[in-house]
Phi, psi and omega in degrees: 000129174278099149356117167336187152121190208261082169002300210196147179264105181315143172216092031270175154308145164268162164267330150316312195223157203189076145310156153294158193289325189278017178255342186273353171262327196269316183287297163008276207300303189276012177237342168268338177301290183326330180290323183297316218285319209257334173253083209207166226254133184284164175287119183343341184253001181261161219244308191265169157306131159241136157242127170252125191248162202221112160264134173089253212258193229274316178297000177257338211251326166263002191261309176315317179291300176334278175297358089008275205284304207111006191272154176320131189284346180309323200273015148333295203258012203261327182283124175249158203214133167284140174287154201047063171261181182235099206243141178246135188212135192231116180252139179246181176295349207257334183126332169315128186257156163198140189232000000 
């Protein structure tokens, strides 16, 4: 399970919630790392379909679609996800992404 935190410094800003900048580099570093690691494209040689589920929480699954889809990451809190959703993203071989 990937462990919460504050992705990207949100554009707009919440009025709720207000980390510090240095939890957006450090939670930041490590969600992208996550990103590199679980989202990407197959390799030319596979043959089948791969599936993976990614358990966690709502704020990595919209900092991911961002970058996944190419949108700006500022844009991470503008999207809202209920708990225990289901967000599915179809990566193809060619690089398109949809989610």
């Amino acid at each position: 399970m990937l462990e919460e935190g504050a992705p990207y410094p949100p554009e707009p800003s919440s009025a709720n919630w207000k980390p510090k900048m240095k939890e957006f580099y450090t939670d930041g570093a490590r969600i992208e790392a996550a990103f590199r690691k679980h989202i990407h494209r197959a390799s030319p040689k596979q043959k089948e379909d791969s599936h993976e589920v990614i358990v966690c929480h709502a704020n990595v699954i919209r900092y991911f679609v961002c970058r996944a889809l190419q949108f700006p990451p500022e844009g991470w809190l503008r999207m809202s996800l209920a708990n225990t959703s289901i967000t599915w993203l179809v990566i193809r071989p060619s690089g398109s992404v949809s989610a």
